[in-house]
Each structure stands twice: as structure tokens, then as C-alpha cells.
C-alpha positions as CSV (number, residue, x, y, z in Angstrom):
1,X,-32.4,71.2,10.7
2,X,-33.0,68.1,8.6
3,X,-29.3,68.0,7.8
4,X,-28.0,68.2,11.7
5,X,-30.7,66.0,12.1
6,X,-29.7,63.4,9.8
7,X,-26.1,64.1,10.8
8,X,-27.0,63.5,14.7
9,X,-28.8,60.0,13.4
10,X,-26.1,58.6,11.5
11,X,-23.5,59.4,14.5
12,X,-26.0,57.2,16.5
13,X,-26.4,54.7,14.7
14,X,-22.6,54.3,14.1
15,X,-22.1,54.6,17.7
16,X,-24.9,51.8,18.5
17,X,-23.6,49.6,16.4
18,X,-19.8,49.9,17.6
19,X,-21.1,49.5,21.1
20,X,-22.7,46.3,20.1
21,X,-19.7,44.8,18.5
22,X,-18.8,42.8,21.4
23,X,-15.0,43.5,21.7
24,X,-15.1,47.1,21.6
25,X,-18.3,47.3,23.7
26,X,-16.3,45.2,26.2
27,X,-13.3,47.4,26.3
28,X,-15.5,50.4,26.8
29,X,-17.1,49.4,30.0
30,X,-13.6,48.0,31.2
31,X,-11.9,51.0,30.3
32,X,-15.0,53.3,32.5
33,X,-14.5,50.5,35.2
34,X,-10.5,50.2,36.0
35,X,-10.6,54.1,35.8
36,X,-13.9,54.7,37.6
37,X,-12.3,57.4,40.1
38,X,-11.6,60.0,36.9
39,X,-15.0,59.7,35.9
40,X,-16.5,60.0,39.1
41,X,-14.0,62.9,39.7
42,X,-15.5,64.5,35.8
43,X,-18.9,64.2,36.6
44,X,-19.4,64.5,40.1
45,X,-16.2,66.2,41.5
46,X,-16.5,70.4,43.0
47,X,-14.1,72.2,40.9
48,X,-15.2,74.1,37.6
49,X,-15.9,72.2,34.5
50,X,-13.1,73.2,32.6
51,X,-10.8,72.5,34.9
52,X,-12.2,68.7,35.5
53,X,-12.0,67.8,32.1
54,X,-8.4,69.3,31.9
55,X,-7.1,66.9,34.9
56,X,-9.6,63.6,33.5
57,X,-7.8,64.1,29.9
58,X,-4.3,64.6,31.9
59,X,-4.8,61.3,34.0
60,X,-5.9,59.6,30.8
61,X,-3.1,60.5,29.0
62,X,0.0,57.9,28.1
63,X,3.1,59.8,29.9
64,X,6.5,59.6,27.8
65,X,8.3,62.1,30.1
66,X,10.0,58.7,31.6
67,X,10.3,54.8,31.1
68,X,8.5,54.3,34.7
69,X,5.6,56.9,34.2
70,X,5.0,55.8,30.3
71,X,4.7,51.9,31.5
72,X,2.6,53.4,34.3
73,X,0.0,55.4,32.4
74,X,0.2,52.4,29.7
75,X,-2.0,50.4,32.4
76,X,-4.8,52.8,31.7
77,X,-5.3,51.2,28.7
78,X,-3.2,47.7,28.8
79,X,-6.0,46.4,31.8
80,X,-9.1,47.1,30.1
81,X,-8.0,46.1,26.7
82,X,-6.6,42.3,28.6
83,X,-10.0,42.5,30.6
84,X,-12.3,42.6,27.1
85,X,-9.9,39.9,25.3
86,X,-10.3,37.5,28.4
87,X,-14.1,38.5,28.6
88,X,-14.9,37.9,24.6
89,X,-12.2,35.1,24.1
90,X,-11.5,33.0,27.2
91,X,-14.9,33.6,29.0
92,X,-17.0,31.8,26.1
93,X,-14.4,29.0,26.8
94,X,-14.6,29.0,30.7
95,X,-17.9,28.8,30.2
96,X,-18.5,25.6,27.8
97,X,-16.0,24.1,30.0
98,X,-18.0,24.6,33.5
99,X,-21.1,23.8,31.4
100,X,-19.5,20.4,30.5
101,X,-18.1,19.4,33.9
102,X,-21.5,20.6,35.6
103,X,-23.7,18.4,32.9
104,X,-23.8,15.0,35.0
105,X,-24.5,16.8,38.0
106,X,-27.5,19.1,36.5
107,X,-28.5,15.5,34.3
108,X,-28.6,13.7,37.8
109,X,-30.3,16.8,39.7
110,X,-33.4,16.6,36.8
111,X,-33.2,12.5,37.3
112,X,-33.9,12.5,40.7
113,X,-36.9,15.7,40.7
114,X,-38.1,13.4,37.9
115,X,-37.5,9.9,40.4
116,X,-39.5,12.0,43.0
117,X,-42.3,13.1,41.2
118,X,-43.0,9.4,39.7
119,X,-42.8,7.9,43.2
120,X,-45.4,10.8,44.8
121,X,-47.6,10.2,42.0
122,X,-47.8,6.5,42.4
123,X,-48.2,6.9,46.2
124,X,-51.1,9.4,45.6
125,X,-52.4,7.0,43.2
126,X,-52.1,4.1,45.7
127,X,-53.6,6.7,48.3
128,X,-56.4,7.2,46.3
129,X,-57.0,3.7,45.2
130,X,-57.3,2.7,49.2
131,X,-59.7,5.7,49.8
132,X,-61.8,4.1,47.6
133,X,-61.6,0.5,48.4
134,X,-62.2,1.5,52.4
135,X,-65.8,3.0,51.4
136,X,-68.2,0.3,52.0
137,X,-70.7,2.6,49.9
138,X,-69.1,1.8,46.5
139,X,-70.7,-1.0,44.7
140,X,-67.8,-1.8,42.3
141,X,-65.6,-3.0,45.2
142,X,-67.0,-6.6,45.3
143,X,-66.6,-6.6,41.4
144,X,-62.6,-5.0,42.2
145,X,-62.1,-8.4,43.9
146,X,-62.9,-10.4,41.5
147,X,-60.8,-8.9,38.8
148,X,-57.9,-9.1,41.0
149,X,-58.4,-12.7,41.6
150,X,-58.5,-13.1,37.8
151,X,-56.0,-11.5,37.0
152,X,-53.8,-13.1,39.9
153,X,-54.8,-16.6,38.2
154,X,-54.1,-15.2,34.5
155,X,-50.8,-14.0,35.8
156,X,-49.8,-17.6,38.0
157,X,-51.2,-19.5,34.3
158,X,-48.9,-17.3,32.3
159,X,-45.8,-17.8,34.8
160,X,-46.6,-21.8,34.7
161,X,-46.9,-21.3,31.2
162,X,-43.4,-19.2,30.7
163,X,-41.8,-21.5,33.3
164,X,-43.0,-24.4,30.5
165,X,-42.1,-22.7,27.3
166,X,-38.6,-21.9,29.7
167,X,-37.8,-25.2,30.5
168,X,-38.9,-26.9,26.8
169,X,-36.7,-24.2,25.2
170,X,-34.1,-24.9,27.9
171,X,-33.9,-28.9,26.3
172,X,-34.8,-27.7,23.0
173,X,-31.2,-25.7,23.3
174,X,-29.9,-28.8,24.6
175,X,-30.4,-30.8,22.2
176,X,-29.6,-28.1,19.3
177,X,-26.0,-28.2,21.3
178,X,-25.5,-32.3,21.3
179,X,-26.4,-32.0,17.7
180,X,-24.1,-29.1,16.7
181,X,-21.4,-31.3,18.7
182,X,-22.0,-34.5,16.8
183,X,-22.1,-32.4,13.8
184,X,-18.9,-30.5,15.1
185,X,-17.3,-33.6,15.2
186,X,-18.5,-35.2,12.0
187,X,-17.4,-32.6,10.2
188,X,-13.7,-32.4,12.2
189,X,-13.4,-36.1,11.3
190,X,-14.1,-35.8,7.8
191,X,-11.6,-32.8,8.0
192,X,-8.5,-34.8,9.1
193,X,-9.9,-37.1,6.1
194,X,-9.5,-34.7,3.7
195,X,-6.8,-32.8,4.7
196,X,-4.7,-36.4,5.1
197,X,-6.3,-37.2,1.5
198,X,-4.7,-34.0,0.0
199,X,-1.7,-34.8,1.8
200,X,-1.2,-37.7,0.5
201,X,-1.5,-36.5,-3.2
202,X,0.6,-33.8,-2.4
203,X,3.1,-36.2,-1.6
204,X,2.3,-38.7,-4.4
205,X,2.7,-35.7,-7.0
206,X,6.1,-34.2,-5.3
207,X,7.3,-37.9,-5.8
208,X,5.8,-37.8,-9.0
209,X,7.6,-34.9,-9.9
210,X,10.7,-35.6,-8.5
211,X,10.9,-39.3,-10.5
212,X,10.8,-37.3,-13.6
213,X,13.3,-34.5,-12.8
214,X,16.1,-37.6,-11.4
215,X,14.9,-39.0,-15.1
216,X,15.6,-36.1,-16.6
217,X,18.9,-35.8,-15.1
218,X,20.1,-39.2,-15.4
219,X,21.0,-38.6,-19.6
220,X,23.0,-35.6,-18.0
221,X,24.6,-37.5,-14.8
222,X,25.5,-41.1,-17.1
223,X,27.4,-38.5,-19.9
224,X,29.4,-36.9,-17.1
225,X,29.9,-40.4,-15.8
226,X,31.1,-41.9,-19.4
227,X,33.2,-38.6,-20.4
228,X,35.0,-39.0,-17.0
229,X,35.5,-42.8,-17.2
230,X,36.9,-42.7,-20.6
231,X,40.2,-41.3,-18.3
232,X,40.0,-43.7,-15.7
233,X,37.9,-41.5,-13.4
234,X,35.3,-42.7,-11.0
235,X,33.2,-40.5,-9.0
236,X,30.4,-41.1,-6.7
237,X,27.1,-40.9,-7.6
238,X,26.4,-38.1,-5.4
239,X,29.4,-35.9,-7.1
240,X,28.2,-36.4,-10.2
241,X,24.4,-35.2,-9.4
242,X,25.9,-32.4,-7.3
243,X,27.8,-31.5,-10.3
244,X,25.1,-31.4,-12.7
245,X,22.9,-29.2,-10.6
246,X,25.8,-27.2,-10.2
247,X,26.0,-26.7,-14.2
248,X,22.1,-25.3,-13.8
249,X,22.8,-23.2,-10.8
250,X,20.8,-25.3,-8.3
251,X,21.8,-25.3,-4.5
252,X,21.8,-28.7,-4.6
253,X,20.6,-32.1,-6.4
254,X,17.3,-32.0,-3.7
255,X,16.9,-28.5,-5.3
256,X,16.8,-29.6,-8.7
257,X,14.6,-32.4,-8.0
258,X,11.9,-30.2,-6.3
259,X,12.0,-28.1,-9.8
260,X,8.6,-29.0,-11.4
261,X,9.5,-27.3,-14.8
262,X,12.8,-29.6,-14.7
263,X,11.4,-32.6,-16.7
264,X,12.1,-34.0,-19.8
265,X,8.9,-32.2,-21.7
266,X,10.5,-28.7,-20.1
267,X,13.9,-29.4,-21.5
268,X,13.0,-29.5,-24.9
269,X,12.4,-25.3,-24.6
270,X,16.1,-25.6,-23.0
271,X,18.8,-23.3,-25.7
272,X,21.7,-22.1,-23.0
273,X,23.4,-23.1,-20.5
274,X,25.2,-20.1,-19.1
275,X,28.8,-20.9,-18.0
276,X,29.5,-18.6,-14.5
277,X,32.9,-20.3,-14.5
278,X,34.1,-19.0,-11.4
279,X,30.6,-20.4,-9.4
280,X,30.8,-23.5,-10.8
281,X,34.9,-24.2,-10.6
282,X,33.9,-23.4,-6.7
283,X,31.3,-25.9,-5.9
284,X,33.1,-28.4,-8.3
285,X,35.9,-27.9,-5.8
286,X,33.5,-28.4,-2.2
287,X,31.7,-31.7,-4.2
288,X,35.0,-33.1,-4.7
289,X,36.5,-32.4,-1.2
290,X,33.7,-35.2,0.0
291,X,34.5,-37.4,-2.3
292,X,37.7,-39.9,-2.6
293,X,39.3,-38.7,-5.7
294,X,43.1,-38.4,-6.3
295,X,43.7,-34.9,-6.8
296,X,46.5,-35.5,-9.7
297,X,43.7,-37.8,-11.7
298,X,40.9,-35.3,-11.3
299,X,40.8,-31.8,-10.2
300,X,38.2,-29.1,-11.2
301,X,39.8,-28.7,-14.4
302,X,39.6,-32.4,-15.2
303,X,36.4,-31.7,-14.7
304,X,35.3,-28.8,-16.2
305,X,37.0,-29.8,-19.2
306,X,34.9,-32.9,-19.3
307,X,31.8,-30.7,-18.7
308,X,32.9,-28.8,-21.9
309,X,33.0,-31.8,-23.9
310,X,29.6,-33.3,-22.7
311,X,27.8,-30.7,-23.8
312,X,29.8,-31.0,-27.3
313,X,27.4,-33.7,-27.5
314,X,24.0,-32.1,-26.3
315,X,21.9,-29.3,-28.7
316,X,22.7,-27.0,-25.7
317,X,25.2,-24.4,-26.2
318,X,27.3,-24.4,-22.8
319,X,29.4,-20.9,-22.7
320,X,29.6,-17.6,-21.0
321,X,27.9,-14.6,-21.1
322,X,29.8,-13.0,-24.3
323,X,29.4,-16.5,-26.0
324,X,25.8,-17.0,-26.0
325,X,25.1,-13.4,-27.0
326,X,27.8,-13.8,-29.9
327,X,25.9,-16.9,-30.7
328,X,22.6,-15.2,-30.5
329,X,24.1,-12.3,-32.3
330,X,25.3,-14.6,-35.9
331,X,21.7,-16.0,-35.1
332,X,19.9,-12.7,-36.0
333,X,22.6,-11.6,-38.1
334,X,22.1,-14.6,-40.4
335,X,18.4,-13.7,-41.0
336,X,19.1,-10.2,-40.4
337,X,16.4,-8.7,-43.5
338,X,13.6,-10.3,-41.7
339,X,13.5,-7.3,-40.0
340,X,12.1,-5.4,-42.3
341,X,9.4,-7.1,-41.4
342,X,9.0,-5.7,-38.7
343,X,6.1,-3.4,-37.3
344,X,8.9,-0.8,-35.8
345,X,11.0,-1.0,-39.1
346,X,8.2,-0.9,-41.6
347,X,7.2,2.3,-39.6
348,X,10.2,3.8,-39.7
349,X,10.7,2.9,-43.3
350,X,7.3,5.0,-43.8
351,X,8.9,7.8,-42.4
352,X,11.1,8.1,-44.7
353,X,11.7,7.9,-48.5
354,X,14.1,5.3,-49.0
355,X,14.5,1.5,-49.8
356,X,16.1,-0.2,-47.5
357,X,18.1,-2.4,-49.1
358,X,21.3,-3.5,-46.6
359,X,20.7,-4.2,-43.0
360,X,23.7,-3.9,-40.5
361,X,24.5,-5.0,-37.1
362,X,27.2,-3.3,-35.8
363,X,27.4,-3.4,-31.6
364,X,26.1,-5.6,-29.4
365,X,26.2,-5.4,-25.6
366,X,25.1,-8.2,-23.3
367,X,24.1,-7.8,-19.3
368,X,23.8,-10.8,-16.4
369,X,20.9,-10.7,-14.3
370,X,19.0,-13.5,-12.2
371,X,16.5,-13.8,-14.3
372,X,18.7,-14.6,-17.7
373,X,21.1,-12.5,-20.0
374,X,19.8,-9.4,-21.8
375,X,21.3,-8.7,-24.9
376,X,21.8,-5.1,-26.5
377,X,22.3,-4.8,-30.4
378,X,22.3,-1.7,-32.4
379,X,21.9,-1.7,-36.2
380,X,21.5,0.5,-39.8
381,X,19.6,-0.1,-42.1
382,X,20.1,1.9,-45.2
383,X,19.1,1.9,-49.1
384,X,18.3,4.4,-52.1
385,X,15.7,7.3,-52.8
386,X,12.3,6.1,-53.5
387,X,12.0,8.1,-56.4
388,X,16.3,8.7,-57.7
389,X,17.8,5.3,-57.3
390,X,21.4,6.7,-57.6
391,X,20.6,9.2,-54.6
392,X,21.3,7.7,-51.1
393,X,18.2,7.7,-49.0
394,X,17.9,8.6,-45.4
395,X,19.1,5.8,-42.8
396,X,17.0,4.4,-40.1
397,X,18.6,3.4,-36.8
398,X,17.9,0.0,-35.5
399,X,17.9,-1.2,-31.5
400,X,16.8,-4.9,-30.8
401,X,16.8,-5.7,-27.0
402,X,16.9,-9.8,-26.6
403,X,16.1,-11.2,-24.0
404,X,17.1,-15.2,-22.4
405,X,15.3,-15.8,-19.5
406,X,17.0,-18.3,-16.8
407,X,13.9,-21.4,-17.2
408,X,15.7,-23.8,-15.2
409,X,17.7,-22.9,-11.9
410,X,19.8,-20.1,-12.4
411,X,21.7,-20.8,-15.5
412,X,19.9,-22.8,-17.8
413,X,18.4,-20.3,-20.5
414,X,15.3,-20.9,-22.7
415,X,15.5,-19.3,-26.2
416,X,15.7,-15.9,-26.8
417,X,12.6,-13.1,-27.8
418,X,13.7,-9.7,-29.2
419,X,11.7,-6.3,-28.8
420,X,12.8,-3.6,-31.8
421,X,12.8,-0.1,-31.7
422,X,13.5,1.7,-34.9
423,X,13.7,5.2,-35.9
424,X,14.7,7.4,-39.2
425,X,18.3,8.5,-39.0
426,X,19.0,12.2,-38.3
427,X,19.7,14.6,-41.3
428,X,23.1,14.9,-42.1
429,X,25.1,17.2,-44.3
430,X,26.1,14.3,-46.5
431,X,22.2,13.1,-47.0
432,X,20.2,17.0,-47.2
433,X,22.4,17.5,-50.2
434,X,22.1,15.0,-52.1
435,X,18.2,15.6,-51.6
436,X,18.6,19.1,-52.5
437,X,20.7,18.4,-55.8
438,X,18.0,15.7,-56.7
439,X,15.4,17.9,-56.7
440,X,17.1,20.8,-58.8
């Protein structure tokens, strides 16, 4: 018994607690609803027993005898099971959404009960108060009076009082405003002071500036000038400084001028001038279309020639792009063992166990950006064992990437800085033998 028992209570309980799940519970009652009539017809109906349940199982079958009888008996099932997801899902929803649209209307519903209890409790509070005050047996009215009349002449002294401290706040504010005006205005004047001040020193400076970049120029502009009139050529002042900011890569001679790092103290870093022959040859050409020059005594070329042999005369090195870095290049080349040196050859060197004793710079590669040049070189350096001087050590590989950044307009270059990279050579057949013979 204790076992059917036990059996019975756990069938319960399951049951219970899938009827409380709300979904299926939901789907139950829809399902006993939409097909009330078979139940009815089950429990209540006047045939046998066995016979009812035969016909409320039939009804409640799915048909698949045919298309149009299986999606007819499928609404037995499709209703109630759309009824409990609208009930569970969308009902919640309906709900929170009627609840918010109803809100002001229930918040303004409690307002006014609220408005309405307030004003019948100060009418009955009034009411009361005049019941009291119409009993001539009450002893306390005379003294009633006379608070009231106190407290009228407090509350008249306080207004006079407020309507003071309202008015002397009132000129207080007034006064606080004329004073912020005047101040306003002070300090607007005093402003336009300063701002002309710094104005003018702005413009004293640019002039400033300017007076030493035409200085500056004026060595360049009277060379041009003798080179030129050594052939009989005359040009305008204005060609000339139009040619020489030209040479730097200036827009113009205004351009130049307005360069604060073009001065006679900034020159001194100057090392290049970068020759961008077919830029130049074409403003040459525009400056000397405004000027009133024979073409057969000066041309570009006249020009450009005489450019060439200014700077003959200057420490500037005028060329292009594969000259300076060749330059640059016989530069390093000449001091080439300094770079052992180095930080990134003496740690290379370390790697390895050879002294370097030759240094060689074989390829060099040079770009043009507009910023400068930047110069590519690759090198070997290579030497004997440490410990077998007649057994060739391993190499190291040597990259040096120089840089000569544009200081003054576009093309004229300060000197040069170099970042190294170095690295041991890889084995090679040649090199792993020797080692290997050295150390039979």
C-alpha cells in the first residue's frame, strides 16, 4: 500500500507542478475550453461509457485520411496552443501597456479624491472654528480677537518690512549692475589696449623677422646679380629675389621672407641645396616672362648656368638628388671605421667571433620626399677569427639610413644624421668550414 501510495503522490505532485507551469497550465484550460462540447458530451452525454470515450478520443484525434480533414482536426490543437502563447506572452505585454496609458488618468483620479478630501477638511475645520466663535459662552473668544489683531499687525510689519528689504535689494541690484557695466567696460577698454599692444609687436617682430630674412638673402640676390652682370645681363630686382626663392623652393620672395628660421644665424646649419631642375628651369622661365630681358642674352639656361657657378662660390653644395647622396656617401665612406664605433656594430661584433678589420660600402640608394632626401646604404664589414688569425671570421651586414631634412623651404637641406642597423652575416658554406677545420 505504501508503495501505490507513494506512487499515487509522486504522480500528484508531478501533475501539480506541470499545471502550475504557466504555459502548459494555460494550454490545458484552452484546450478543455475550444473543445468544451466533447467534454460535456464525455461526462454528461446518455450513451454508455465506453462508447463516449470511444467518440471523445475519435473527435480528438488529428485526421490524415485527407489534406481538408487533417488541417481541420489540426484546429483542435492549433487554437488552444495560439490562445496559451497569446495568454503567457502577449497578455503580460497588453497589460504593462494599458497599465502605462491608464497611469495619468488613475495619478489624476487619486489627485483629485486627495484635492477633495483637503478642501472638506478645511471647510469642516472652518465649520468648526465658526461654531465656536458664535457661542457667546466661551471665554477665549475676546482673547481670539486679540491674537488676530496681532497677528494682522505682525503680518502688515513684515510685508512693510519685505516691501523694504524688496525695494533696498531692488537698488542694491542696481547699483551691483552700473558697477559690473563700468567694470564691463573698463576691462573691454583695456582689452582693445592689449590686444592693439600685442598687435603691434606682432607686427614689429614679423618686420623684425622679415629685415633679417631680405638680409640674409641679399649675399645670395647681389652674387646672382654680379655672376650675371659679368655677361652683360641686367635683371630686375624682383627676378633676381624670385629667383633665389625659387633655388629654396619658396612660392615666392614674400614666402621666404615670412620664413623665421631663414636668417643669417639659421644658415649657418644650411649643407644642401637640392637641385629639382625641372621646377626650378620652370619658374625661372614665368620670372623671366615679366621681366624685359632679350631672350638670345639670357634664357633659363643662362641662368641656371650662372646659378651653378654662384654656388661654386658658397660652402653649399647645389646638385640633385644622386649628387648630394654621392657626396654624403664619400663623406661616410671617408671615415667609414668610425663605425665600429658604433652601439649596433659593436653588438653585432659581440655576436660574433671575429675582428673586424675592413669596412665596405657597397650600395647606396637615395629617395625624395618633402621633408628632405633619405639616403639608403648597405655595407660589410668583415676581419679574421678571434682566436686563428689566418681563418676568416664571420661577416656582419651593415645598413645606415641618412637622413637630410628640407630646413629652409623645400629644398634647402641641413646636414645629414644616420641611424645603423647591423647584424652578423649568415653562415655560409665557405665560413662553417673553415670554422670546422680550425677546430680539428
Amino acid at each position: 500500500m505504501k508503495f501505490i501510495e507513494g506512487i499515487v503522490s509522486a504522480v500528484q505532485g508531478n501533475a501539480k507542478e506541470k499545471l502550475n507551469d504557466p504555459l502548459i497550465g494555460s494550454f490545458i484550460a484552452s484546450f478543455i475550453l475550444w473543445n468544451w462540447n466533447q467534454f460535456l458530451l464525455l461526462f454528461f452525454g446518455n450513451k454508455v461509457i465506453d462508447v463516449r470515450i470511444t467518440e471523445c478520443v475519435k473527435a480528438l484525434t488529428v485526421s490524415l485520411d485527407t489534406w481538408e480533414a487533417f488541417f481541420g482536426s489540426l484546429t483542435i490543437y492549433a487554437v488552444p496552443l495560439f490562445a496559451s502563447l497569446f495568454y503567457v506572452f502577449l497578455m503580460p505585454r497588453i497589460s504593462i501597456w494599458l497599465s502605462k496609458k491608464l497611469q495619468p488618468l488613475q495619478i489624476g483620479k487619486h489627485g483629485a479624491a486627495v484635492e477633495l478630501e483637503i478642501a472638506q477638511a478645511e471647510n469642516q475645520r472652518e465649520l468648526n472654528k465658526q461654531k465656536l466663535l458664535s457661542d457667546p459662552s466661551k471665554e477665549f473668544l475676546s482673547k481670539l480677537v486679540e491674537q488676530e489683531i496681532k497677528q494682522k499687525e505682525i503680518e502688515t510689519g513684515k510685508l512693510n518690512d519685505e516691501a523694504e528689504k524688496a525695494k533696498a535689494d531692488k537698488e542694491a541690484a542696481e547699483a551691483n549692475k552700473q558697477k559690473a557695466i563700468k567694470e564691463e567696460e573698463v576691462q573691454r577698454i583695456k582689452s582693445e589696449h592689449e590686444k592693439k599692444r600685442i598687435e603691434v609687436g606682432i607686427a614689429l617682430s614679423n618686420s623684425m623677422w622679415q629685415a633679417n630674412a631680405y638680409l640674409s638673402s641679399l649675399n645670395f640676390v647681389r652674387l646672382l646679380s654680379e655672376n650675371l652682370a659679368d655677361d652683360g645681363i641686367a635683371l630686375t630686382h624682383k627676378s633676381l629675389t624670385e629667383i633665389i626663392a625659387a633655388v629654396f623652393g619658396y612660392k615666392n620672395y614674400d614666402a621666404m621672407l615670412d620664413d623665421k628660421s631663414f636668417h643669417n644665424e639659421g644658415l649657418k646649419k644650411l649643407k644642401y641645396v637640392f637641385l629639382d631642375s625641372e621646377y626650378l628651369s620652370g619658374r625661372i622661365v614665368e620670372i623671366l616672362s615679366e621681366d624685359i630681358v632679350d631672350e638670345d642674352v639670357c634664357n633659363v639656361d643662362h641662368v641656371m648656368d650662372h646659378l651653378i657657378l654662384m654656388f661654386d662660390q658658397l660652402p653649399y653644395l647645389l646638385g640633385d638628388e644622386e649628387t648630394i647622396a654621392e657626396a654624403i656617401f664619400e663623406q661616410i665612406e671617408s671615415d667609414v671605421y668610425s663605425l665600429i664605433n658604433e652601439d649596433e656594430v659593436a653588438a653585432a661584433i659581440a655576436d660574433t667571433d671575429t675582428l673586424i678589420e675592413e669596412i665596405e660600402l657597397y650600395s647606396k640608394s637615395v629617395d625624395v620626399f618633402d621633408k628632405g632626401l633619405e639616403i639608403r646604404i648597405n655595407g660589410t664589414g668583415s676581419g679574421t677569427h678571434r682566436k686563428e688569425s689566418d681563418v676568416r671570421g664571420q661577416n656582419i651586414d651593415i645598413s645606415l639610413t641618412v637622413a637630410v631634412p628640407a630646413l629652409w623651404g623645400k629644398y634647402g637641406l641641413g646636414d645629414f644624421s644616420k641611424k645603423i642597423e647591423a647584424s652578423p652575416e649568415s653562415f655560409n658554406e665557405e665560413w662553417s668550414e673553415g670554422v670546422v677545420e680550425m677546430e680539428k
